[in-house]
DRENPA-3360 file (N, C-alpha, C; in nm, 2 decimals, always signed):
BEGIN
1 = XXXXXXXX = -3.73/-3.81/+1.47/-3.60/-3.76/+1.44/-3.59/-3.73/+1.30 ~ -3.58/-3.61/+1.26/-3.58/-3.58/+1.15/-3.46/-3.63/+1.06 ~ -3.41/-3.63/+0.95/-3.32/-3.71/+0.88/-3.24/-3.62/+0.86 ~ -3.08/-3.61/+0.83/-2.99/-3.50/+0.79/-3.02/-3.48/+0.64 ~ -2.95/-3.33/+0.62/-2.98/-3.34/+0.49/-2.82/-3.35/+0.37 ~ -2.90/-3.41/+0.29/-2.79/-3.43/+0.17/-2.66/-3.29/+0.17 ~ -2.53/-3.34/+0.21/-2.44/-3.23/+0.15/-2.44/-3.18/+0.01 ~ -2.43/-3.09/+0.02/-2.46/-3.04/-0.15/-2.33/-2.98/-0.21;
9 = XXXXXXXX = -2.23/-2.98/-0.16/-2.09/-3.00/-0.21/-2.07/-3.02/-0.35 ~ -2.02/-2.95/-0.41/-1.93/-3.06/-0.57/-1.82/-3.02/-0.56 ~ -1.73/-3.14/-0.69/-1.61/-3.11/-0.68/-1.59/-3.01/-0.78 ~ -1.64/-3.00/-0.85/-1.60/-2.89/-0.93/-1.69/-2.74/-0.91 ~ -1.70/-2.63/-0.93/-1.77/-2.54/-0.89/-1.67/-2.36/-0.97 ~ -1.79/-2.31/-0.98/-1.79/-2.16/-1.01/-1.70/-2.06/-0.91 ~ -1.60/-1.98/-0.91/-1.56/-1.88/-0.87/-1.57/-1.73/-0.88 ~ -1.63/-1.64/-0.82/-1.65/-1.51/-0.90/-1.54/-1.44/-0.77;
17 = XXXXXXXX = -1.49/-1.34/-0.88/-1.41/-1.24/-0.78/-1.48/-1.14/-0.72 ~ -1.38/-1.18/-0.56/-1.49/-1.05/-0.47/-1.44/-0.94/-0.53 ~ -1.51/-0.85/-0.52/-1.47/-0.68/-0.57/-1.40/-0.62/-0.42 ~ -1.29/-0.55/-0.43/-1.21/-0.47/-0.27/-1.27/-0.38/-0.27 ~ -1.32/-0.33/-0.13/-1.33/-0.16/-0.12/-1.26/-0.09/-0.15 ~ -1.23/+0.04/-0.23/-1.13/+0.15/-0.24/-1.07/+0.18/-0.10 ~ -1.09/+0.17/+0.04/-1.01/+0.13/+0.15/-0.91/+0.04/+0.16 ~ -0.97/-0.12/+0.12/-0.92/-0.23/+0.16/-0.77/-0.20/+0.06;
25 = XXXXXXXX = -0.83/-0.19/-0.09/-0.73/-0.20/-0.20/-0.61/-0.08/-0.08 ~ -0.61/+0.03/-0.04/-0.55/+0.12/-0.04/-0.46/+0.09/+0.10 ~ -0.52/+0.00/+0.17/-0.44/-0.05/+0.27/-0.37/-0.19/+0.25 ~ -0.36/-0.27/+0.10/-0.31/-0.32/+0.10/-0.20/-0.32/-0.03 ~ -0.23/-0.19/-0.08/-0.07/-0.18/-0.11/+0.02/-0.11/-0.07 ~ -0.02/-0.03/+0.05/+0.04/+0.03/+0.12/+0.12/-0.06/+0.20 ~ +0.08/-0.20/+0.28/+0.13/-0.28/+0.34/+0.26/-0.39/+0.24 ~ +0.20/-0.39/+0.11/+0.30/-0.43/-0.03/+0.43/-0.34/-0.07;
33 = XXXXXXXX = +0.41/-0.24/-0.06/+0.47/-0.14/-0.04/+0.49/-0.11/-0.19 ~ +0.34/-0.15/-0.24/+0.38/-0.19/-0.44/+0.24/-0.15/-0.48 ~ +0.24/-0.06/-0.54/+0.12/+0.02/-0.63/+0.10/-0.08/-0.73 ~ +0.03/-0.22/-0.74/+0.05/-0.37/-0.85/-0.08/-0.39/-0.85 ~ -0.21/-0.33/-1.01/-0.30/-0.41/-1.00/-0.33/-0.53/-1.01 ~ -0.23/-0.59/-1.06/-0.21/-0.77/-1.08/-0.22/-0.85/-0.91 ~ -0.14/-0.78/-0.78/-0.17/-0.82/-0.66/-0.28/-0.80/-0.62 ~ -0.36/-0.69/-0.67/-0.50/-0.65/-0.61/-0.60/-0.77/-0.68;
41 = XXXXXXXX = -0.60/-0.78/-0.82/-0.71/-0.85/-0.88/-0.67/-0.99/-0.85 ~ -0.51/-1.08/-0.78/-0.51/-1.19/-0.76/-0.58/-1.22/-0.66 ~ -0.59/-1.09/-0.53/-0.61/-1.09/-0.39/-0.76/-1.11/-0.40 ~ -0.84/-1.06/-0.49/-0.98/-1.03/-0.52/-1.05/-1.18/-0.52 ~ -0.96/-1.23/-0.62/-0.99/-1.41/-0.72/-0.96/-1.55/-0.59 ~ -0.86/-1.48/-0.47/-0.86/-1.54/-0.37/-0.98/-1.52/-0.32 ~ -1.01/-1.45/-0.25/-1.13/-1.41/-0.12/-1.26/-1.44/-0.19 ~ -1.27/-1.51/-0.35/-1.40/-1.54/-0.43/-1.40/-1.68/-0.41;
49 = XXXXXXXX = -1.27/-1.74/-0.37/-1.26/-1.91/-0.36/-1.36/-1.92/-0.22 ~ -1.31/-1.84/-0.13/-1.36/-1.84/-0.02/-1.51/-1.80/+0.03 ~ -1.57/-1.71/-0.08/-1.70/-1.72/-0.06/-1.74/-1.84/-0.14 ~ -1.74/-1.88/-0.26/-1.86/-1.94/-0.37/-1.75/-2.07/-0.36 ~ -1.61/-2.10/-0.26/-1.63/-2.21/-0.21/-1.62/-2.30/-0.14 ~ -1.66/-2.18/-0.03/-1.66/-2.25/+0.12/-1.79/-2.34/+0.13 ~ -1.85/-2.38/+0.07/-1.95/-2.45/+0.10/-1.93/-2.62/+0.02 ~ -1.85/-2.61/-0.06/-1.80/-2.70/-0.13/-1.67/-2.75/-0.07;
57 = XXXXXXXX = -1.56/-2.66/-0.02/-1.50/-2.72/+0.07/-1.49/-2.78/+0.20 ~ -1.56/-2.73/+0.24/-1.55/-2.77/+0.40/-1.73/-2.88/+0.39 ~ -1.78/-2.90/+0.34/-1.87/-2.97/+0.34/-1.86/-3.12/+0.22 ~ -1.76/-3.14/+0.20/-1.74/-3.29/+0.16/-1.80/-3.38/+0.22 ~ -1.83/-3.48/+0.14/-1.92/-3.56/+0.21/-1.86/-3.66/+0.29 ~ -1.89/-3.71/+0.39/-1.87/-3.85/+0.50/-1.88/-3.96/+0.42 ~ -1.83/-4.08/+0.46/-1.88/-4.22/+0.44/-2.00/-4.22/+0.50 ~ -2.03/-4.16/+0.58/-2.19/-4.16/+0.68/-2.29/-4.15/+0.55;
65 = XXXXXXXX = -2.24/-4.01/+0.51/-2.33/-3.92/+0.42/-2.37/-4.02/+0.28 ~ -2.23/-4.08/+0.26/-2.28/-4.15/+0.13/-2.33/-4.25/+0.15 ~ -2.35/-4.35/+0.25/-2.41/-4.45/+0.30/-2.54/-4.38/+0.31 ~ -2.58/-4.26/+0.33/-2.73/-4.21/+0.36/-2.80/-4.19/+0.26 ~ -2.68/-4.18/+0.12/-2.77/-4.14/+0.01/-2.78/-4.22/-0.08 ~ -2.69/-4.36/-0.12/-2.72/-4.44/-0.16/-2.82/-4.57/-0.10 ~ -2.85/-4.58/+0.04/-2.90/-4.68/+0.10/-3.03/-4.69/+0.02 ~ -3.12/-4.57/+0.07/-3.27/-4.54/+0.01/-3.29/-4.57/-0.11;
73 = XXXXXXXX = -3.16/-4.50/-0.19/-3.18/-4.51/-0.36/-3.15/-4.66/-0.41 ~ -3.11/-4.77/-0.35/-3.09/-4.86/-0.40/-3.23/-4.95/-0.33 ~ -3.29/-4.91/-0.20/-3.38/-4.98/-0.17/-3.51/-4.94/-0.28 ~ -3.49/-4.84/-0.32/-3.64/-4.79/-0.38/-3.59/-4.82/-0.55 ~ -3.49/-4.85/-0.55/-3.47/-4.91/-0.67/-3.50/-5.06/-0.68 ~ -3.50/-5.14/-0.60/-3.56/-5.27/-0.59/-3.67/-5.27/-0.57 ~ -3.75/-5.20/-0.49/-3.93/-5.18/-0.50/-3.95/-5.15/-0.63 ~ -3.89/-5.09/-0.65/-3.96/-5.02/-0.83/-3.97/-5.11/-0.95;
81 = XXXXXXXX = -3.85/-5.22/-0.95/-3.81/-5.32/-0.97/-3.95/-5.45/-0.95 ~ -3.94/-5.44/-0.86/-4.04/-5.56/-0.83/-4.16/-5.52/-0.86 ~ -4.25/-5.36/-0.82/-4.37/-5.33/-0.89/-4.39/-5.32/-1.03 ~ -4.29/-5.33/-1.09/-4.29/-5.31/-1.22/-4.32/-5.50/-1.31 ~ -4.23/-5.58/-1.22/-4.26/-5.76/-1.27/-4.38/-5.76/-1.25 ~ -4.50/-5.68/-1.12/-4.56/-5.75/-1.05/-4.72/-5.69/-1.19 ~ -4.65/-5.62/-1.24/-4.77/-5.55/-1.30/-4.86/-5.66/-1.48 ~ -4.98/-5.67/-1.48/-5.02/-5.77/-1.54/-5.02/-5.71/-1.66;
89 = XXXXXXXX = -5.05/-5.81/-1.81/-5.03/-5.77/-1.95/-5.10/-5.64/-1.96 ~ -5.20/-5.63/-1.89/-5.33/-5.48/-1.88/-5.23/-5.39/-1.90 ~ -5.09/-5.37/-1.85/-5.06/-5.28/-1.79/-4.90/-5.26/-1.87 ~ -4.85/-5.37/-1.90/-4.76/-5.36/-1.94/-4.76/-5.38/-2.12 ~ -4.86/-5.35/-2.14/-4.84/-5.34/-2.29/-4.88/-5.23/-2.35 ~ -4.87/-5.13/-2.20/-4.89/-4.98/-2.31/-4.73/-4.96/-2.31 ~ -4.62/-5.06/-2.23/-4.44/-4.99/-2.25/-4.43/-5.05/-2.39 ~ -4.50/-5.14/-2.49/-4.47/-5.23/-2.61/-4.54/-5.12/-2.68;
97 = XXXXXXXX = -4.63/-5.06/-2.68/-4.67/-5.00/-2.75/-4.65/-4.89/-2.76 ~ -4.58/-4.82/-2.71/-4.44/-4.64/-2.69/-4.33/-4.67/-2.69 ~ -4.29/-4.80/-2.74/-4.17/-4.89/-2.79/-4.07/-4.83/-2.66 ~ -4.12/-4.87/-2.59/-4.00/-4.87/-2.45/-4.03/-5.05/-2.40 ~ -3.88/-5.07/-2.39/-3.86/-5.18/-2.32/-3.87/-5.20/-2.18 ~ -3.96/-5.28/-2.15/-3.95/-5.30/-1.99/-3.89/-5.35/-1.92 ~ -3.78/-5.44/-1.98/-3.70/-5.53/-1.93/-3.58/-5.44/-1.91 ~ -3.55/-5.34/-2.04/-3.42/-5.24/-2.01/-3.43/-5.15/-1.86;
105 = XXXXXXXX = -3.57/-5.14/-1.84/-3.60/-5.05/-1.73/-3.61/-5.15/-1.60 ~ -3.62/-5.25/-1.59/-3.60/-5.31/-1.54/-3.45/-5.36/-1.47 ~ -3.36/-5.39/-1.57/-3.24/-5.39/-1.57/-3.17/-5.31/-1.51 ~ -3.18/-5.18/-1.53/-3.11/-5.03/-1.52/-3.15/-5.04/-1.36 ~ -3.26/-5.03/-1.33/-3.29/-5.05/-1.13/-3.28/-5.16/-1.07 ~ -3.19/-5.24/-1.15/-3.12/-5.36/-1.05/-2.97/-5.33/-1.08 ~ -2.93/-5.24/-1.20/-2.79/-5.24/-1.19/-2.75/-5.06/-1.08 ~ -2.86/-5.02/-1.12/-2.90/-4.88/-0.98/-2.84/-4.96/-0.80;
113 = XXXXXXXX = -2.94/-5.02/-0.76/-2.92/-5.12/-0.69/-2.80/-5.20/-0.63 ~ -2.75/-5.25/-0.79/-2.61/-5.27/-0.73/-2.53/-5.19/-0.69 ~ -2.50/-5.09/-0.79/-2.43/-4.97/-0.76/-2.42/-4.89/-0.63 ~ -2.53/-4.92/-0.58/-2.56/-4.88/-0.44/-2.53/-4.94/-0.33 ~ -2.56/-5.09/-0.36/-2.46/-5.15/-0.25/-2.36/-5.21/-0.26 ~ -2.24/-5.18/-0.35/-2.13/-5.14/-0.41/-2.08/-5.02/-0.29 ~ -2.14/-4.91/-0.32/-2.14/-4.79/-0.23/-2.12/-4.75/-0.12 ~ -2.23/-4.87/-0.08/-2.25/-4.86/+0.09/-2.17/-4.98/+0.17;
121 = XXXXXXXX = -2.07/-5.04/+0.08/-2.02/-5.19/+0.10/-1.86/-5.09/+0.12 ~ -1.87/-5.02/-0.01/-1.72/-4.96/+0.01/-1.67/-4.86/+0.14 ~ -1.79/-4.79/+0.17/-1.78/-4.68/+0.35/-1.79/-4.73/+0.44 ~ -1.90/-4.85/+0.43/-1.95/-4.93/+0.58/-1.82/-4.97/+0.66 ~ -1.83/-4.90/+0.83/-1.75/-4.87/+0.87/-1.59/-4.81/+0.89 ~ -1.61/-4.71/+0.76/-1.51/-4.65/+0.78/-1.53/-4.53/+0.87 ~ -1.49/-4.49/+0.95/-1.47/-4.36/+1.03/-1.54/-4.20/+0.97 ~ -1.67/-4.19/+1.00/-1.71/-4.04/+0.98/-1.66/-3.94/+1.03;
129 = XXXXXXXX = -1.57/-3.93/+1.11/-1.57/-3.79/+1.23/-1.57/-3.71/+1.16 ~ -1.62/-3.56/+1.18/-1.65/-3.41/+1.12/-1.56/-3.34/+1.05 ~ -1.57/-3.35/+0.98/-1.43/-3.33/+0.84/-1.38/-3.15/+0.91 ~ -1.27/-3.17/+0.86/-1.18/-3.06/+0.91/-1.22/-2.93/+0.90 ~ -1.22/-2.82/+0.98/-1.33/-2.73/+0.98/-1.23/-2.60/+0.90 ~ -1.26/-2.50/+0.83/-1.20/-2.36/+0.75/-1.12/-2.47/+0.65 ~ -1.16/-2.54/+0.57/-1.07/-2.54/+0.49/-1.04/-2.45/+0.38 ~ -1.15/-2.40/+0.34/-1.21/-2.30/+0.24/-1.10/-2.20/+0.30;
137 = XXXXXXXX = -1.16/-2.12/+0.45/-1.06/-1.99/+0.48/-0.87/-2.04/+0.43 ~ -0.82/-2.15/+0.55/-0.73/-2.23/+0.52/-0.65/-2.18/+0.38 ~ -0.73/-2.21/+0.24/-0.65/-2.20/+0.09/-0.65/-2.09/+0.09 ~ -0.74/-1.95/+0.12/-0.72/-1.90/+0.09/-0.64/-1.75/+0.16 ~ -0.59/-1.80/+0.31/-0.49/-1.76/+0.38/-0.34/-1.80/+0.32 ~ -0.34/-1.94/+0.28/-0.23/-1.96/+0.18/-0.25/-1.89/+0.02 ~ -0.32/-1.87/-0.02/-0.30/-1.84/-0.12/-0.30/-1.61/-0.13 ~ -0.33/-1.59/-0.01/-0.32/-1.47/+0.01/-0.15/-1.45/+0.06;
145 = XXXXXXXX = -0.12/-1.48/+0.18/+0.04/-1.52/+0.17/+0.15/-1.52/+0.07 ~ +0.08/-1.63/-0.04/+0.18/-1.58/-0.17/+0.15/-1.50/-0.22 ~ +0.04/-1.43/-0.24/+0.02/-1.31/-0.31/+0.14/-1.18/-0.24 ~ +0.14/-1.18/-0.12/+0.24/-1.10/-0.02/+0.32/-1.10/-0.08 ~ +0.42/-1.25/-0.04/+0.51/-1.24/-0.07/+0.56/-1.23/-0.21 ~ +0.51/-1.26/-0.29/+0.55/-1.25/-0.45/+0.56/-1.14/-0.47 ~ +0.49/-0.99/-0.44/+0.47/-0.87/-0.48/+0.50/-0.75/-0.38 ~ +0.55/-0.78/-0.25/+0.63/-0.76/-0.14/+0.75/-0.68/-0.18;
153 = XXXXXXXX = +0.71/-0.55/-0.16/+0.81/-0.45/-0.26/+0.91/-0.39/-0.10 ~ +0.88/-0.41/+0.02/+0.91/-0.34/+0.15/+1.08/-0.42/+0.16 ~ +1.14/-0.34/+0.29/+1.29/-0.41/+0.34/+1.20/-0.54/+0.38 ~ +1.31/-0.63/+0.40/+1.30/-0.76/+0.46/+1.39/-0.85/+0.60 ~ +1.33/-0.83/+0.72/+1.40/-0.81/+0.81/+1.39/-0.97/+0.88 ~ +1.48/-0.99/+0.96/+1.52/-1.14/+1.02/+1.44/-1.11/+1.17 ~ +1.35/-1.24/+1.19/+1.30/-1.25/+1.36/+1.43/-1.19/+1.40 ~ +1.33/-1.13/+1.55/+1.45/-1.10/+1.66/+1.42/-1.20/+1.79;
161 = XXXXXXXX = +1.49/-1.22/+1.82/+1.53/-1.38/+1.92/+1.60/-1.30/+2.03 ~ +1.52/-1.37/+2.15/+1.57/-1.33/+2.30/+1.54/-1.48/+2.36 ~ +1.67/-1.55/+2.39/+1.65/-1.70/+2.45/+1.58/-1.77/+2.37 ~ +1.50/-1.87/+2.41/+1.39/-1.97/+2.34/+1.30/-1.87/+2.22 ~ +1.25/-1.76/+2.29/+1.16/-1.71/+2.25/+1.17/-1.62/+2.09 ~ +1.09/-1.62/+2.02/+1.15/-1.57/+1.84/+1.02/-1.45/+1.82 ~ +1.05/-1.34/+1.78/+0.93/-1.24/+1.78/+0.93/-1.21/+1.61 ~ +0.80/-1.17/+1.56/+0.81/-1.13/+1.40/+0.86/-1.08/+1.37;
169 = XXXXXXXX = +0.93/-1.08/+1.21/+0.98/-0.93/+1.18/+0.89/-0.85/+1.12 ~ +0.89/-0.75/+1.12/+0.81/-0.59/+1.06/+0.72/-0.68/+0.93 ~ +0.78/-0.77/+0.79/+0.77/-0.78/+0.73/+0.64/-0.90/+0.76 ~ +0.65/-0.98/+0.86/+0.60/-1.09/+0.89/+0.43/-1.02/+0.97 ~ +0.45/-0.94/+1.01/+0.35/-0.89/+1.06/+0.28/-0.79/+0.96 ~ +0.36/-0.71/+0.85/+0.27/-0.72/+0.77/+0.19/-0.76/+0.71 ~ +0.27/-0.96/+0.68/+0.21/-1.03/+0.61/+0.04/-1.03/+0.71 ~ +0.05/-1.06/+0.84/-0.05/-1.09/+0.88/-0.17/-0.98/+0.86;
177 = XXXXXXXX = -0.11/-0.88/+0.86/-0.25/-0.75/+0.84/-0.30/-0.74/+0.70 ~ -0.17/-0.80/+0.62/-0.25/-0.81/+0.49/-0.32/-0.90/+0.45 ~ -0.34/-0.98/+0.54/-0.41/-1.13/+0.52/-0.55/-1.12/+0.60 ~ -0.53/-1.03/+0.69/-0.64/-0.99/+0.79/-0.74/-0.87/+0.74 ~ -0.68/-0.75/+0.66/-0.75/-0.64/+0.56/-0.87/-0.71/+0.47 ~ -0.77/-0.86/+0.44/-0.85/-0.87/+0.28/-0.96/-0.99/+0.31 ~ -0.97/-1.06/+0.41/-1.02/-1.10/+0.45/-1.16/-1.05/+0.53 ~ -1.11/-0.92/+0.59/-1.23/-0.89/+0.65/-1.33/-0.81/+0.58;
185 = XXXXXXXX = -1.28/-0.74/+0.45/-1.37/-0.69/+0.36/-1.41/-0.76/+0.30 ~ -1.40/-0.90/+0.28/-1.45/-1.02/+0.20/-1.57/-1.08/+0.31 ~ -1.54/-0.98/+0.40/-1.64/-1.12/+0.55/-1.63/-1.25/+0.56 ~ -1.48/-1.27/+0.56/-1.46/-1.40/+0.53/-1.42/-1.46/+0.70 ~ -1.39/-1.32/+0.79/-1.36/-1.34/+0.89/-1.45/-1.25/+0.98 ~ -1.51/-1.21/+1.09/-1.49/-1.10/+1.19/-1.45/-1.03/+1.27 ~ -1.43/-0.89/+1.23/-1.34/-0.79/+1.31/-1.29/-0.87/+1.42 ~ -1.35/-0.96/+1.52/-1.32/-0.96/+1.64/-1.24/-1.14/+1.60;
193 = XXXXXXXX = -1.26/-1.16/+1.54/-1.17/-1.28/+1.47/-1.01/-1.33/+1.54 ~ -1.01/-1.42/+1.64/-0.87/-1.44/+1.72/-0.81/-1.54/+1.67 ~ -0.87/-1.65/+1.56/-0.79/-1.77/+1.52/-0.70/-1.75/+1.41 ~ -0.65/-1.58/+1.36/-0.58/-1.63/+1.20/-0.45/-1.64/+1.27 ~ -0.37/-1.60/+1.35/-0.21/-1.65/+1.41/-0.21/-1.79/+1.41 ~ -0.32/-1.86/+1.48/-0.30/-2.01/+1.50/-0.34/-2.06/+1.35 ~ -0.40/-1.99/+1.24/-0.44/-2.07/+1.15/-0.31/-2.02/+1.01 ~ -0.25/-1.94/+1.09/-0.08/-1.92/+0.98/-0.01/-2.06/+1.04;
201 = XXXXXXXX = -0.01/-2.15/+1.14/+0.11/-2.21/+1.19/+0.00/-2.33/+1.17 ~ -0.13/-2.34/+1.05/-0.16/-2.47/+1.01/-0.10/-2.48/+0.95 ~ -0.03/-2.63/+0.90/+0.00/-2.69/+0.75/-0.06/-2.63/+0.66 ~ -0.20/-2.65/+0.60/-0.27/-2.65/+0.53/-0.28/-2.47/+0.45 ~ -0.20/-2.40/+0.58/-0.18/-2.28/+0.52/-0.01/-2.22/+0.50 ~ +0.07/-2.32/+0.49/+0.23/-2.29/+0.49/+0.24/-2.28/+0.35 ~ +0.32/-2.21/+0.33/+0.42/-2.20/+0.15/+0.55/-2.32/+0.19 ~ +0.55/-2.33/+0.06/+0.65/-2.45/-0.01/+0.81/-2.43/+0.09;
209 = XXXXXXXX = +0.85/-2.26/+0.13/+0.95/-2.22/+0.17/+0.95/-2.24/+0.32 ~ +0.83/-2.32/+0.40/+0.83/-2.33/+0.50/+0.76/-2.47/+0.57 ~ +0.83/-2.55/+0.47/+0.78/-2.67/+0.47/+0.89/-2.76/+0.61 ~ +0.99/-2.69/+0.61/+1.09/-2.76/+0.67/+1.08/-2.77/+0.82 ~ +0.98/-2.60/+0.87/+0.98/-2.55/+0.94/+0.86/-2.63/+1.00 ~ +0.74/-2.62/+0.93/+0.60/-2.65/+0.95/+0.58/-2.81/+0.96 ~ +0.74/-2.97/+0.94/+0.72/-3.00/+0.96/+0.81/-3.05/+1.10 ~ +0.88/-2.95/+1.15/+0.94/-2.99/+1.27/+0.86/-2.95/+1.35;
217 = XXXXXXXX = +0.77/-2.86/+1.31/+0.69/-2.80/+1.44/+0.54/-2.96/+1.48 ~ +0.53/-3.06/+1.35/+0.48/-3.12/+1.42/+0.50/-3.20/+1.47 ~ +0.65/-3.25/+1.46/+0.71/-3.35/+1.50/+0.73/-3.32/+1.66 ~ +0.72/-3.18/+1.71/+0.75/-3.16/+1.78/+0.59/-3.15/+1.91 ~ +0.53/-3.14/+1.79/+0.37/-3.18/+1.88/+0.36/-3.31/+1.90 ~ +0.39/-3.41/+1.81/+0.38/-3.53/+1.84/+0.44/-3.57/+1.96 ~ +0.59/-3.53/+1.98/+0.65/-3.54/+2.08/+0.60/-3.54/+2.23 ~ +0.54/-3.46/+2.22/+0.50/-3.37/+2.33/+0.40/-3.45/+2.36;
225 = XXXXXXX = +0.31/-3.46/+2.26/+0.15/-3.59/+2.36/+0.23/-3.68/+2.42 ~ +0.34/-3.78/+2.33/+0.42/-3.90/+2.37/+0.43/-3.86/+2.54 ~ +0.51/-3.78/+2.52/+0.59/-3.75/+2.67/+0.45/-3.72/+2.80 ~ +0.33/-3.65/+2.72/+0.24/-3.64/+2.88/+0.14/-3.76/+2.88 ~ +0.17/-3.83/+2.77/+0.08/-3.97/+2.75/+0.19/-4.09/+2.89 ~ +0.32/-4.09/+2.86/+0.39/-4.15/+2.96/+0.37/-4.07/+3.08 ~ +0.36/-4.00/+3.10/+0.36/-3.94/+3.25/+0.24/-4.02/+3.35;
% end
């Protein structure tokens, strides 16, 4: 069984802006209804989170993962530790004579050691399950959204409502094509791509102005398990 490999995630990381096609740009200020290089180059700096760092978002490490990477390093810190005491004057008087201390080096891979299972003391058994999947796409569907709406030069029209049921307005469906244009010339999605409607009505992609909404709608999912969990 071969061993997983190290997530290579950081928290901090580089962004470069995607560059738009002369298409993309041209279909989305047409949908803005606002000739604004300031919306084009914010739209650009978004869709660059999402390449250089989707791999850093969505790949956070597990308690699993950190238990996998400190276990070894604290075990091989204690072997190293111990071949190092085990070694005779022959051997340890060329560290006295390159004026390195062997006892500092010694020290440093038992406080390694600790550190480690410090590490593996603080995850052990906490819950790994598969960390939340687009988070990377996620920001930057929200952060394409405010770009819309901030620079959103078009009329602004109210859902139309028939009974229960609530349909977009013009404006709302812009938003979505504009979110879907800039996304697809970034390859951040594919043409044939069916989850961005379900991934507007995530949390993780609502604006501040739709916080009220986004959280009745989960109160309203909770509900709902309740009720087919008693059934």
């Amino acid at each position: 069984m071969t061993k997983p490999k190290p997530k290579t995630a950081e928290p901090t990381f580089i962004v470069h802006a995607h560059q738009l096609s002369d298409r993309a740009k041209q279909k989305l200020v047409e949908l803005i209804a606002s000739d604004n290089n300031q919306a084009i180059r914010k739209v650009e700096m978004a869709l660059g989170l999402g390449i250089d760092g989707m791999r850093h978002l969505d790949e956070v490490p597990r308690p699993a993962d950190y238990i996998a990477a400190f276990k070894p390093l604290g075990k091989k810190a204690l072997e190293l530790c111990d071949a190092l005491r085990e070694l005779s004057g022959h051997y340890t008087k060329h560290f006295t004579e390159r004026n390195v201390k062997q006892d500092a080096i010694e020290a440093a891979l038992l406080e390694l050691h600790a550190v480690a299972n410090n590490v593996i003391k603080e995850f052990q058994g906490k819950p790994s399950k598969g960390a939340r999947k687009n988070n990377a796409l996620a920001e930057v569907i929200r952060r394409l959204r405010r770009i819309f709406r901030r620079y959103y030069g078009g009329p602004v029209d109210k859902r139309r409502k028939s009974g229960a049921l609530s349909y977009r307005s013009d404006a709302e469906k812009h938003e979505i094509e504009f979110v879907k244009i800039a996304l697809n010339d970034a390859r951040l999605i594919t043409k044939g791509y069916t989850g961005l409607e379900g991934l507007f009505r995530d949390p993780r992609c609502a604006l501040p102005e739709e916080r009220e909404q986004t959280i009745e709608r989960i109160v309203h999912k909770v509900q709902n398990r309740r009720k087919k969990a008693d059934i």
